[in-house]
N, C-alpha and C positions, 0 to 999 in steps of 0.2 A: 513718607508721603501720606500714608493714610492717618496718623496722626495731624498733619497740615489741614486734609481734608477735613475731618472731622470739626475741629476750630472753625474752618473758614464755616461749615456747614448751620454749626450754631450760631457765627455770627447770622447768618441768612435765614435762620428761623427761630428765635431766640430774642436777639437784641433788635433786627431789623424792624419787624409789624410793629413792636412798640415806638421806635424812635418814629416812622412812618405815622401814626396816631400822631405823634408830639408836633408832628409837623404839619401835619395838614389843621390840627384846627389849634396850633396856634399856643397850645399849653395842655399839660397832662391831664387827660381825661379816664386812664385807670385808678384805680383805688391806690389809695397813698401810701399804702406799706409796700405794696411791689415796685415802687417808684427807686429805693436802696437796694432792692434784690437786681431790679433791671439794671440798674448802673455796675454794681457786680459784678453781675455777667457779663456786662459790657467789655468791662477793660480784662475779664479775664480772661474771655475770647480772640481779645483783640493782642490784648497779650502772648498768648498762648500762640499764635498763629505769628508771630512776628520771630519770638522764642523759638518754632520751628523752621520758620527760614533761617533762623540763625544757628542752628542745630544740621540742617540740610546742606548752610554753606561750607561748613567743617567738617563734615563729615567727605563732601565733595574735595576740598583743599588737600584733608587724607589723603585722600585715594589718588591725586594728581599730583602729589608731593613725594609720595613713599609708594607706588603701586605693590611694589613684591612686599612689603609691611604690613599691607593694610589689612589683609586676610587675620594676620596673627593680632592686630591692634583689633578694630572693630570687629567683635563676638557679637551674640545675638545678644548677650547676656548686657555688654556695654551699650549696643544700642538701647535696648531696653529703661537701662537706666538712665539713658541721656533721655529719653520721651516721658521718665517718669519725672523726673529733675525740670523737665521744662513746665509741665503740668504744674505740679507742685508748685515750681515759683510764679506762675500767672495767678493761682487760688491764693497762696498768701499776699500777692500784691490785690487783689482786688479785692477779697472779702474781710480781711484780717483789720482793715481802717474802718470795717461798721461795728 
């Protein structure tokens, strides 16, 4: 969850004020190199946050599918790396194409 939040939190301070700029007058009015940074973050965040609902529904399926399993299945050590796995693959889908 606090993986989720974090994501959601960079979309909302991060991707948001610029896209907000973009919109209100109509076309990009920051400097034009952060114009591919910002898109980056964009879908990395947005990624990233979708990657962890999708990580939070499995993890939930677990534990309502196998309850007496789920202790010995989900470690901290496996969570961990499902949150590093999701991260990792929103950074390579979003900055890997600039």
């Amino acid at each position: 969850l606090v993986s989720l939040f974090m994501s959601d939190l960079m979309v909302g301070l991060v991707v948001m004020p610029p896209a907000m700029l973009n919109q209100l007058y109509g076309r990009w009015v920051l400097w034009v190199d952060f114009c591919s940074l910002w898109a980056s973050f964009d879908v990395m965040c947005c990624s990233a946050s979708i990657l962890n609902l999708c990580v939070i529904s499995l993890d939930r399926y677990l534990l309502i599918t196998s309850p007496l399993r789920y202790k010995l299945r989900m470690t901290s050590c496996r969570a961990l790396g499902l949150i590093l796995a999701t991260w990792t693959l929103a950074v390579l889908a979003s900055f890997l194409p600039i």
